[in-house]
C-alpha positions as CSV (number, residue, x, y, z in Angstrom):
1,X,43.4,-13.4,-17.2
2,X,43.7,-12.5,-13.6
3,X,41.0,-10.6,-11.5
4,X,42.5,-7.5,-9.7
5,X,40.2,-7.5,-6.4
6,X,42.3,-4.4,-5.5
7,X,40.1,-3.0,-8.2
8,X,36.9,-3.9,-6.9
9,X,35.1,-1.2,-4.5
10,X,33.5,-4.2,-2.4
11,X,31.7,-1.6,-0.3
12,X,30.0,-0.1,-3.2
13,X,29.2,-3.7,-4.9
14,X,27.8,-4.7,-1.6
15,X,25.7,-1.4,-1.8
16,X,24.2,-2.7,-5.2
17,X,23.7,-6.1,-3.9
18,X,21.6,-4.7,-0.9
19,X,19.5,-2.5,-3.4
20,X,18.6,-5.6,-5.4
21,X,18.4,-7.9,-2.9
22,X,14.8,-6.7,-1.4
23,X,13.4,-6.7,-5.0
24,X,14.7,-10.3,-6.0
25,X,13.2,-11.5,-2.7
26,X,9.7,-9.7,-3.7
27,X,10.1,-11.1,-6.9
28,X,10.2,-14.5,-5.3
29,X,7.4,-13.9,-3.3
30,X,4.8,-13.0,-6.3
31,X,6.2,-16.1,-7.7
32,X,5.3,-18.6,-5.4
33,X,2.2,-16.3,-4.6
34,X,-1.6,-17.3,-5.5
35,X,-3.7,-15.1,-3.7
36,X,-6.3,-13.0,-5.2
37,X,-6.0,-8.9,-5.1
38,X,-8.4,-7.9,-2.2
39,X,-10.7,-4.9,-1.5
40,X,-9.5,-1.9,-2.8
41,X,-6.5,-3.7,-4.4
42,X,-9.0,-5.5,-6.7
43,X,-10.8,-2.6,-7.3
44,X,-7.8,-1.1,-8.6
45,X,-6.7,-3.6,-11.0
46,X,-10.6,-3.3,-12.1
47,X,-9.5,0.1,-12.9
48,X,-6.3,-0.8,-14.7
49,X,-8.8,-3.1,-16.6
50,X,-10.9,-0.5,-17.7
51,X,-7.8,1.5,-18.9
52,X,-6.8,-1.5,-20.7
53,X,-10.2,-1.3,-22.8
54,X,-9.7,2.2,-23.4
55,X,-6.3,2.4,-24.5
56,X,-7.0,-0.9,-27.0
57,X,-9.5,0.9,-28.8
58,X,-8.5,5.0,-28.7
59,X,-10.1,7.6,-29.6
60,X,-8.1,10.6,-29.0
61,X,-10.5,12.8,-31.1
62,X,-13.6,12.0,-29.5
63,X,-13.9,14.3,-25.9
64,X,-16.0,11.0,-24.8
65,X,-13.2,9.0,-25.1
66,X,-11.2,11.2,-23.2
67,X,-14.2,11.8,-20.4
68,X,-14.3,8.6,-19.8
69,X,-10.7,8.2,-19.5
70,X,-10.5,11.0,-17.0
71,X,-13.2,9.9,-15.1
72,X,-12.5,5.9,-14.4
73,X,-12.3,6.9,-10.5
74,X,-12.9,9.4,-9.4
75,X,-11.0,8.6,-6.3
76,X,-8.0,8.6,-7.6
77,X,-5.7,10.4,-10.3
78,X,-6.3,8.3,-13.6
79,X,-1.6,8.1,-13.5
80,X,-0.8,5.0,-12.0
81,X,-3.8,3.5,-13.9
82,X,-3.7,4.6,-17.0
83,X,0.1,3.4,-16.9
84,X,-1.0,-0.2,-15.8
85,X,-3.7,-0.4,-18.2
86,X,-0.9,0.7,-21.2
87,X,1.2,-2.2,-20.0
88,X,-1.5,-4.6,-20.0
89,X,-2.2,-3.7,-23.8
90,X,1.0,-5.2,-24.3
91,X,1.3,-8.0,-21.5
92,X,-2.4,-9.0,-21.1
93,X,-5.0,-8.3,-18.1
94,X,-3.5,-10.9,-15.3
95,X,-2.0,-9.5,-12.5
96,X,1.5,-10.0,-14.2
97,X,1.8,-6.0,-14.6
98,X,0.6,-5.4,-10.9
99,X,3.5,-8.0,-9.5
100,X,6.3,-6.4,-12.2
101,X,5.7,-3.0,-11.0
102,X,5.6,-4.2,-7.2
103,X,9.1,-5.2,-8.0
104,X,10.2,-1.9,-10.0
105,X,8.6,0.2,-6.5
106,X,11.0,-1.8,-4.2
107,X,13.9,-1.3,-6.6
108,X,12.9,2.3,-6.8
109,X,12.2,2.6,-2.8
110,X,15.6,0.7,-2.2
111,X,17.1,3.0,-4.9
112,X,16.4,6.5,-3.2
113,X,16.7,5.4,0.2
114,X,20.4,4.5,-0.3
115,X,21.4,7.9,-2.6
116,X,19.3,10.1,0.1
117,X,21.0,8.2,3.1
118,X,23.9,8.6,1.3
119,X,24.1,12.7,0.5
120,X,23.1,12.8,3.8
121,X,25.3,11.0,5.9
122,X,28.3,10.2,3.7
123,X,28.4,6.5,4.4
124,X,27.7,3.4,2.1
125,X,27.0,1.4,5.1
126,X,24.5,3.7,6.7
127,X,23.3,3.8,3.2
128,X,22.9,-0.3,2.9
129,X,21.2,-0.4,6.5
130,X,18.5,2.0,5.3
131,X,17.4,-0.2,2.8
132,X,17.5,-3.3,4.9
133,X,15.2,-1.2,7.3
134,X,12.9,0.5,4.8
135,X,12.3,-3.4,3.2
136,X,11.5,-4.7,6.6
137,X,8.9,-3.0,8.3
138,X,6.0,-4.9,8.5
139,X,3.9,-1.5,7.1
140,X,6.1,-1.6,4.0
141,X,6.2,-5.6,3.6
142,X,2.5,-5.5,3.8
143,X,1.6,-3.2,1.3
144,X,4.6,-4.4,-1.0
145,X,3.2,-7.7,-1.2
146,X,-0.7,-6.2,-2.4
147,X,-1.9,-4.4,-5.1
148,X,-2.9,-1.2,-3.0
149,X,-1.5,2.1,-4.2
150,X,0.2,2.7,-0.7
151,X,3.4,1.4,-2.0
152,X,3.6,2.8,-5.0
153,X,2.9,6.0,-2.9
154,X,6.0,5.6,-1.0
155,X,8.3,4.3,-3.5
156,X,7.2,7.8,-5.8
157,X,7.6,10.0,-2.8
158,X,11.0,8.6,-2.2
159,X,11.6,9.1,-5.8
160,X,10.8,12.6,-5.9
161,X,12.7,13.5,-2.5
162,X,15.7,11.7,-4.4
163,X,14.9,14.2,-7.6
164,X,14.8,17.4,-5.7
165,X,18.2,16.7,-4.2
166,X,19.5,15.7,-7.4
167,X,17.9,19.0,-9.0
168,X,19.6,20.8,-6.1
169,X,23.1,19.8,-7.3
170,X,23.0,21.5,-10.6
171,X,20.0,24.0,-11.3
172,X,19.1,23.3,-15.2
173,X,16.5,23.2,-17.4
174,X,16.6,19.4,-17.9
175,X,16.4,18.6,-14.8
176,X,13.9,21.2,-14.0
177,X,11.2,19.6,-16.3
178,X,12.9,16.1,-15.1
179,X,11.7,16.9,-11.4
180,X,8.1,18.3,-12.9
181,X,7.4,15.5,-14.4
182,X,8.1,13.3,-11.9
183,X,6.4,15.2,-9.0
184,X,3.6,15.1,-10.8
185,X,3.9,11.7,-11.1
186,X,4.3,11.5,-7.3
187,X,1.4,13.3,-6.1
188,X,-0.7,11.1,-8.4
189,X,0.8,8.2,-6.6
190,X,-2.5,9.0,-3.9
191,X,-5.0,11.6,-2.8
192,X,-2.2,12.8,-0.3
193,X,0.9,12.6,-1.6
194,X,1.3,16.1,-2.5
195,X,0.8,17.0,1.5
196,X,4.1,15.4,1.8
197,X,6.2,16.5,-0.7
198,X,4.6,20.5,-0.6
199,X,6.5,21.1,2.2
200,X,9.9,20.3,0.6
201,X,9.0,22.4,-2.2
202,X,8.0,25.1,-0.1
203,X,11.5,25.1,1.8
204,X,13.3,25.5,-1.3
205,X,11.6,27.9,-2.3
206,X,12.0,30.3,0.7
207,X,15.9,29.1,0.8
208,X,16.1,30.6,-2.7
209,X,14.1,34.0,-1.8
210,X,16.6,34.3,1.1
211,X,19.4,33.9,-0.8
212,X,18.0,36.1,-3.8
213,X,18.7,33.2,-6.1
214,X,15.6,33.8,-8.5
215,X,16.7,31.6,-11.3
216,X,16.8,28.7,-9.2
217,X,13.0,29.8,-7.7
218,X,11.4,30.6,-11.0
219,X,13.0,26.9,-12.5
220,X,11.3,25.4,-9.0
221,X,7.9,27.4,-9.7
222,X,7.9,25.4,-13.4
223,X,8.7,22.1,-12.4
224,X,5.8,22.7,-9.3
225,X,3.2,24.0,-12.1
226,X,4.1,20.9,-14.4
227,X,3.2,18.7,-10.7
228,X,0.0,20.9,-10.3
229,X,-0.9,19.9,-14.4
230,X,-0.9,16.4,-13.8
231,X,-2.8,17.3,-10.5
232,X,-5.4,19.4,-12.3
233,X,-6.4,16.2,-15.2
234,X,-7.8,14.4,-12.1
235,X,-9.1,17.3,-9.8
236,X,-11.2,19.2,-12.8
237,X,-13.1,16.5,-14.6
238,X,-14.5,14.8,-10.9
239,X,-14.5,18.0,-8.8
240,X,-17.7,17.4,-7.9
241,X,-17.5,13.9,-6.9
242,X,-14.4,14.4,-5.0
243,X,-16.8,17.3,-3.0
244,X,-19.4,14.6,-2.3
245,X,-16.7,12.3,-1.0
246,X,-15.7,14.7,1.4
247,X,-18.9,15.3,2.7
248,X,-19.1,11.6,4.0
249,X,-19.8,10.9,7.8
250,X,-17.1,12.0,9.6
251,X,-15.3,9.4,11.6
252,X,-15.8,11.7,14.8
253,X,-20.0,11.2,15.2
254,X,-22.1,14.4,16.0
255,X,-20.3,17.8,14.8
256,X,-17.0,17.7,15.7
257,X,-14.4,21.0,16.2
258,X,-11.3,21.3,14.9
259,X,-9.5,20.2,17.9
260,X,-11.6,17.0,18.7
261,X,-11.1,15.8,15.1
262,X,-7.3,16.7,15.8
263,X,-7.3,14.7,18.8
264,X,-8.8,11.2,17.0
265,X,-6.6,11.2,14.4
266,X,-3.3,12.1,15.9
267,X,-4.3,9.5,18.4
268,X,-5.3,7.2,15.7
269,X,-1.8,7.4,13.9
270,X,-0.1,7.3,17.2
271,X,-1.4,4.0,18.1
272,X,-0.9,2.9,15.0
273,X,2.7,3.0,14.8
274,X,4.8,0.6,17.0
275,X,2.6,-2.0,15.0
276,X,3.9,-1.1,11.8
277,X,7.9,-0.6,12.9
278,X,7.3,-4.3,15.0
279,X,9.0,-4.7,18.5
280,X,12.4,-5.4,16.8
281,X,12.8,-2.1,15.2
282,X,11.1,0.2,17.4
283,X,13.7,0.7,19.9
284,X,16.6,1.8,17.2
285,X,13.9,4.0,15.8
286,X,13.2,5.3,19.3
287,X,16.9,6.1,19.3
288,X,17.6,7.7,16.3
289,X,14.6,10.2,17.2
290,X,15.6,10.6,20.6
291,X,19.1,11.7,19.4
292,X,17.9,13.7,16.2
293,X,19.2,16.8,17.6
294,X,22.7,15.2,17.8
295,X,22.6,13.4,14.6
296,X,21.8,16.7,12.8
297,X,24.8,18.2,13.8
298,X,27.4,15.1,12.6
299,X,26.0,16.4,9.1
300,X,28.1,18.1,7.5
301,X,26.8,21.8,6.8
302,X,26.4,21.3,2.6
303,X,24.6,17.9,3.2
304,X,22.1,19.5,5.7
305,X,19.5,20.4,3.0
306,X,18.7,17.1,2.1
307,X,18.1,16.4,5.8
308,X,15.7,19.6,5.8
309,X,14.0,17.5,2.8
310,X,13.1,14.2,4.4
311,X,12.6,16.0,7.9
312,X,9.4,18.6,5.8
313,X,8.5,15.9,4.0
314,X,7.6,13.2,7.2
315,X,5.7,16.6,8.8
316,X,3.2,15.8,5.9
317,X,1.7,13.9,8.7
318,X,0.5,16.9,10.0
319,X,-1.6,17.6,6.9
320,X,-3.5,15.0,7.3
321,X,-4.5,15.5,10.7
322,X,-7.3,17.8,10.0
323,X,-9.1,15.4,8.2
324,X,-12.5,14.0,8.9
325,X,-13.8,11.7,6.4
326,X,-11.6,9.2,6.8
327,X,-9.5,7.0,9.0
328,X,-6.4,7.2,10.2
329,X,-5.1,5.0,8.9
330,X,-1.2,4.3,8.9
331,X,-0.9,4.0,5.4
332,X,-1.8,7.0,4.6
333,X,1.6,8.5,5.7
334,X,3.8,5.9,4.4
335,X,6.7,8.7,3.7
336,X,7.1,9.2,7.2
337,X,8.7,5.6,7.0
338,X,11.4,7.0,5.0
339,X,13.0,9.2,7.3
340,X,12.4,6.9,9.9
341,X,14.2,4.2,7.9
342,X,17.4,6.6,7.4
343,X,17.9,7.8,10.8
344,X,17.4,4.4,12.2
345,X,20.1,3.2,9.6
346,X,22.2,6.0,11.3
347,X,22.0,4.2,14.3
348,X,22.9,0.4,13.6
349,X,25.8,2.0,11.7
350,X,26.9,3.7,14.6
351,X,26.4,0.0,16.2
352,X,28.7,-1.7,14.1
353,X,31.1,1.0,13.2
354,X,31.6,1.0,17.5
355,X,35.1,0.6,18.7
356,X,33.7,-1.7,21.5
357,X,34.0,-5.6,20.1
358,X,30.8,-6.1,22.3
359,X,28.8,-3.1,20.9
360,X,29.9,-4.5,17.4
361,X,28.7,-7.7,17.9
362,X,25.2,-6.4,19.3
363,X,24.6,-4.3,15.9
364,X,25.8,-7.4,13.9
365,X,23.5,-9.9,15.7
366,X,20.7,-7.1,16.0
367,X,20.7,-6.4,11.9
368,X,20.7,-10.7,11.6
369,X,17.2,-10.2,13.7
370,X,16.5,-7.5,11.1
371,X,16.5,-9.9,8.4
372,X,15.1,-13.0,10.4
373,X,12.5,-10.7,10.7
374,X,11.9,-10.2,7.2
375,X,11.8,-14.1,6.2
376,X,9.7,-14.6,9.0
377,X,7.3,-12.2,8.4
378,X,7.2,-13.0,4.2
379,X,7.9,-16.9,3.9
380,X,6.2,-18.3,7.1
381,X,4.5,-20.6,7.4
382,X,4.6,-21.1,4.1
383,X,6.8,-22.1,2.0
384,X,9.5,-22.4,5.2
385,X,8.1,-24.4,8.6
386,X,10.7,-23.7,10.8
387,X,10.7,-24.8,14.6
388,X,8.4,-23.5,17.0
389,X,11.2,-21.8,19.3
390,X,12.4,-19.8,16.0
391,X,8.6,-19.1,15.7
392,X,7.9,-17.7,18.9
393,X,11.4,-15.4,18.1
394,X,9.5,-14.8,15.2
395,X,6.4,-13.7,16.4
396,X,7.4,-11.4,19.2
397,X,9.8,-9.1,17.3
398,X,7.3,-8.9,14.3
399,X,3.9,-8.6,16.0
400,X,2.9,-11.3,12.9
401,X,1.3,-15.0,15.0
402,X,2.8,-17.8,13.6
403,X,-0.5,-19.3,12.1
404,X,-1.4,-21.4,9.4
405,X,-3.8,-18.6,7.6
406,X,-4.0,-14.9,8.3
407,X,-6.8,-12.7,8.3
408,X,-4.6,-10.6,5.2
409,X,-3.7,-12.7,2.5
410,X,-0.5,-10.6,1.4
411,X,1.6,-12.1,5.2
412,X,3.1,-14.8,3.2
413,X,2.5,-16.4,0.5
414,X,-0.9,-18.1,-0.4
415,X,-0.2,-22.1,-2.4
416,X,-1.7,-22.7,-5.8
417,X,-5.0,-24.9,-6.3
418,X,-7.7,-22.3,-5.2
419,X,-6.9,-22.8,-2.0
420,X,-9.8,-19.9,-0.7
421,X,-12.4,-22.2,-3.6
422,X,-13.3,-18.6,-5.3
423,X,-12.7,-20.0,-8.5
424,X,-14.4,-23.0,-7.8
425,X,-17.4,-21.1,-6.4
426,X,-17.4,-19.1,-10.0
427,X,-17.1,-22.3,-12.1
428,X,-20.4,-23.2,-10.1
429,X,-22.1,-20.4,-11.1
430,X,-21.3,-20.7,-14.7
431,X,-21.6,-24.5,-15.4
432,X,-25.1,-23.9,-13.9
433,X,-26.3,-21.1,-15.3
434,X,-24.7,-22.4,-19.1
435,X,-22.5,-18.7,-19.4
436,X,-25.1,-16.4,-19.0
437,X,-24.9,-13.3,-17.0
438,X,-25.4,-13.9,-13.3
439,X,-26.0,-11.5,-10.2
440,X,-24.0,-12.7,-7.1
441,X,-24.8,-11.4,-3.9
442,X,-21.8,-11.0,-1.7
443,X,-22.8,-10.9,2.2
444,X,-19.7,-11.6,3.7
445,X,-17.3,-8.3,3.4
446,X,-13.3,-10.3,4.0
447,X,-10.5,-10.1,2.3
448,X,-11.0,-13.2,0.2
449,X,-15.0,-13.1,0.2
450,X,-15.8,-9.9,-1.2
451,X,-17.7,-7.6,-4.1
452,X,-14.5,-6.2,-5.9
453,X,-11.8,-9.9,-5.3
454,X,-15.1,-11.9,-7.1
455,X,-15.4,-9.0,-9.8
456,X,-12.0,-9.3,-10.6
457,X,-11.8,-13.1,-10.5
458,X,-14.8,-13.6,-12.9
459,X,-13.5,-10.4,-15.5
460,X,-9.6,-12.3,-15.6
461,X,-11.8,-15.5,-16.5
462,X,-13.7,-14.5,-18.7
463,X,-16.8,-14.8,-16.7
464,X,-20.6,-13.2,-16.7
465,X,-21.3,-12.9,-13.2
466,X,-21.5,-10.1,-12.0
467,X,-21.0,-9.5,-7.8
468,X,-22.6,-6.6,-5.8
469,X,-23.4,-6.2,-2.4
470,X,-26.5,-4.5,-0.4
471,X,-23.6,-3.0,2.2
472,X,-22.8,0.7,2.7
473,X,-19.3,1.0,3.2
474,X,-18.4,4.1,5.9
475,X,-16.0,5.1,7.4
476,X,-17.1,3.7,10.8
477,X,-18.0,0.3,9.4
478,X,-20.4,-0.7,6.9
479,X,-24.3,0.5,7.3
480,X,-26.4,-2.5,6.7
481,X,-30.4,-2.0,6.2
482,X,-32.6,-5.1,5.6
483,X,-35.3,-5.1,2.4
484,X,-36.4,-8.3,1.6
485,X,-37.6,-7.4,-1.9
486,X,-33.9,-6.5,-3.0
487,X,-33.0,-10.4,-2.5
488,X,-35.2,-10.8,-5.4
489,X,-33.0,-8.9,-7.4
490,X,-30.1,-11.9,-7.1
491,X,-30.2,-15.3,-8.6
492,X,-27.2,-16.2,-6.3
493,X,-25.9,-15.9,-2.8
494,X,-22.7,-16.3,-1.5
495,X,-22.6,-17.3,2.6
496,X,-19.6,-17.8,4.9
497,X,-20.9,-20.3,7.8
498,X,-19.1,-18.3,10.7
499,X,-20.9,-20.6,13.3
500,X,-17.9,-21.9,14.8
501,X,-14.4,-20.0,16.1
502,X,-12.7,-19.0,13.0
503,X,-9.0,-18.7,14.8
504,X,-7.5,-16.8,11.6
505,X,-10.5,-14.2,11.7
506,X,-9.1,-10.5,12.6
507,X,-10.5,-7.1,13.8
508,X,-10.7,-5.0,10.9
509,X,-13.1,-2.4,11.9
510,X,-14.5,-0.3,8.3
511,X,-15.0,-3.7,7.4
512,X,-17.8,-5.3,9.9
513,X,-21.7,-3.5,10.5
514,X,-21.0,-0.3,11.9
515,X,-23.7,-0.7,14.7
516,X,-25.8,-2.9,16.5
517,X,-28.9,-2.3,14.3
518,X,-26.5,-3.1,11.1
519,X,-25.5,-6.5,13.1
520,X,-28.9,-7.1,13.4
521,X,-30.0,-6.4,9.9
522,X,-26.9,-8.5,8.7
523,X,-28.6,-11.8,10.4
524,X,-32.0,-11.2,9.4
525,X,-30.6,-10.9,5.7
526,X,-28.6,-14.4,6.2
527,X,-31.8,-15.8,7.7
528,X,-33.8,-14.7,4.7
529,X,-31.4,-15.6,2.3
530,X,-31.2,-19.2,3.9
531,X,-35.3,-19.5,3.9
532,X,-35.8,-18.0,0.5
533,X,-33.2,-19.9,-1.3
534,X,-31.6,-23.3,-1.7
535,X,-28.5,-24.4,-1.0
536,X,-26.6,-25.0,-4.0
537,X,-23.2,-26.4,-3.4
538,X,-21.1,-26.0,0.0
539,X,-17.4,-26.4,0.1
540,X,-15.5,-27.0,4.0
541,X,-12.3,-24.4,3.7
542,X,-9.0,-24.9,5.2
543,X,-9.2,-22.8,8.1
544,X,-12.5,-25.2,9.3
545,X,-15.6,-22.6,7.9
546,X,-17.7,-23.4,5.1
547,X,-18.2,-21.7,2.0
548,X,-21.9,-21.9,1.0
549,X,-23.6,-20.8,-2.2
550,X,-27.0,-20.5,-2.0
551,X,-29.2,-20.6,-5.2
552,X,-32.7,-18.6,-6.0
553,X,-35.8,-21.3,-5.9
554,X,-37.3,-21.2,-9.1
């Protein structure tokens, strides 16, 4: 039988192949990857955990069950980990789940980035150059390649944006409880995903009053009060707790005004951002919102909506100015990256699609950086060495050093054989203290060395000891106050010798002492710890410090 190529939309099989290309390559990477979830990202497979326990043993009838199902964190909407926790019923309580739902985000991100692109500008190649873009940000890679929620967050945002315009097409009541369900997944994805999708909603809505098209409004109004349901399980049940968060130190000391709080975080997120678009795609992005006046009118006047959507939804960013209990912090407003992504897209089509050989071949060779980029920034050093001029290339159009270990374990992959020795330091603990239950203090607060990555590590092995810390994490840093009498409370103590340059080391502000008195109290702790205790065993890491567990004196 002969194969009719004639028949074959290559431009459209391309378009597929670009979609799952990103989430293959991710798919690699958790393969070869043996790093341990860090920080938060442990403390949310914790969570998933805890679901997991739950969800084995139910008890739908008992409102205990249920309180304590609705109550797992408070910080976040029990969704995503009640979902993770169901799948690890069935797949077991390794981070398999975390890695196969990393890989269904990208696929979804890649997904909805293509179909929005492509209602909005008509073309399957603007379409396939927003998802090379979206997958190669160094914000997105990042948080791809961890368990933190901030992926999830945009690939669900995306989702929903994709959803709405879908809805848009053809007003029904499938759809209608179709788009409820999953904006309410979406603004479960993180504390502030509903600032960016609100204003979407919003838009609709007043498109419809205008137009006096009150079926379509009152089908919007149910699909937003099915969102607000699945907002409402988390909100009720820790309304409290989620008042007492807020009322943390600000991140602007003293009493603030509105204005001054306004001023440090839209500074913050400013700062923040040529970082996480990297050298190489700054200047198209620069471009394409430079030239947003023009691009908006090439679209074609029935297409503009679904401009109107990603446009409201990026402004989300302005939600999350006023706020004062936290940092600004980038990844917070991860959606903002999707309109960037398309309109920057825009522009390397507009490259290639030139009429000028020249200008052709720059868009070519620019989108060939693109994806250097992206194998530089995921696969180096390890498992590719490639030669130091292609490094240096490397490093100045990603912001990411070409170094043997970075301060983030998620920048490429990490080899196999506990490289880091946390699973070593563990098997110490428990070969000496014959299985019994063990208090660990933590004193170092790193990604690899810290209370929730050693929690997780002993609970996937089946281990007793239990880590805790005597830091106070803020929002400025961690508070550090020095009692002697609470070493007693620890048989163990887990040291980092940091006596010598550590040339992987990062700054990472929230997570060092907040202040010079915390600094202080930090050292007389190690100093106490080192006179009141024994060292145990001592293990020299790859990066040149020391690992050092200290043991109680009987």
């Amino acid at each position: 039988m002969r194969f009719d190529c004639n028949r074959l939309d290559i431009v459209a099989v391309a378009g597929v192949g670009v979609i799952c290309l990103f989430p293959a390559m991710l798919g690699l990477w958790y393969f070869i990857d043996h790093s341990w979830p860090y920080w938060d990202g442990a403390s949310h497979v914790i969570d998933a955990i805890k679901y997991q326990e739950l969800l084995s043993h139910p008890s739908v009838f008992k409102i205990e069950w249920w309180r304590k199902f609705l109550t797992v964190n408070y910080c976040y909407s029990p969704v995503l980990h009640s979902l993770y926790g169901l799948f690890k019923v069935l797949l077991g309580s390794g981070l398999l789940v975390e890695k196969v739902f990393a890989v269904i985000y990208c696929l979804i991100l890649s997904a909805a980035s293509y179909l929005i692109s492509w209602r909005i500008f008509r073309s399957r190649l603007s379409s396939a150059l927003t998802v090379v873009v979206v997958n190669t940000l160094p914000i997105v890679m990042q948080y791809s390649h961890s368990t933190y929620l901030d992926f999830a967050f945009l690939s669900l945002c995306s989702l929903c944006l994709l959803t709405l315009s879908w809805w848009l097409e053809k007003v029904c009541w499938f759809r209608t409880i179709a788009l409820g369900i999953i904006l309410g997944i979406g603004v479960s994805s993180k504390q502030v995903a509903s600032y960016f999708l609100i204003l979407p909603c919003l838009y609709l809505a007043v498109l419809f009053l205008k137009n006096r098209d009150f079926r379509s409004f009152r089908h919007l109004s149910l699909a937003g009060l099915v969102a607000c349901l699945f907002l409402a399980v988390w909100i009720i049940p820790n309304y409290n707790a989620i008042i007492e968060f807020t009322r943390r130190p600000r991140v602007v000391s003293g009493n603030p005004n509105f204005l001054e709080i306004l001023h440090t975080n839209l500074c913050g997120y400013l700062l923040q951002l040529p970082e996480s678009v990297s050298p190489l795609l700054l200047l198209p992005a620069l471009v394409a919102l430079v030239s947003l006046p023009w691009t908006f009118h090439r679209i074609e006047k029935r297409n503009r909506d679904y401009f109107w959507l990603i446009l409201l939804s990026a402004s989300g960013l302005l939600f999350l100015l006023h706020i004062a209990y936290n940092n600004p912090e980038i990844r917070y407003a991860m959606p903002i990256f999707l309109f960037v992504s398309i309109l920057t897209g825009n522009v390397l089509r507009d490259l290639v699609d030139s009429k000028f050989i020249a200008v052709k071949a720059f868009g070519v060779s620019y989108i060939a950086l693109i994806l250097f980029q992206y194998l530089y920034y995921c696969f180096t050093p390890y498992p590719l060495t490639i030669p130091q001029s292609l490094a240096q290339i490397g490093a100045s159009i990603s912001a990411k050093p070409y170094r043997k270990f970075s301060y983030l374990p998620n920048k490429n992959p990490t080899p196999g054989d506990d490289l880091w020795r946390q699973v070593w330091m563990l098997e110490q603990i428990k070969q000496a203290d014959g299985g019994a239950i063990s208090y660990l203090l933590v004193v170092p607060n790193e990604p690899r060395y810290n209370v929730h990555t050693m929690n997780l590590i002993s609970l996937l092995r089946n281990q007793r000891t239990q880590a805790t810390t005597l830091r106070t994490w803020t929002a400025n840093g961690d508070e550090i106050e020095f009692d002697e009498s609470k070493l007693d409370y620890f048989r163990w103590y887990l040291l980092l010798d940091s006596s010598k340059p550590q040339t992987y080391r990062e700054f990472y502000p929230q997570e060092i002492p907040k202040d010079e008195a915390s600094f202080k109290a930090l050292e007389l702790q190690k100093s106490a710890i080192k006179r009141r205790a024994q060292l145990f065993a001592s293990e020299r890491l790859v990066d040149g410090t020391t690992l050092q567990l200290y043991r109680q004196k009987n």
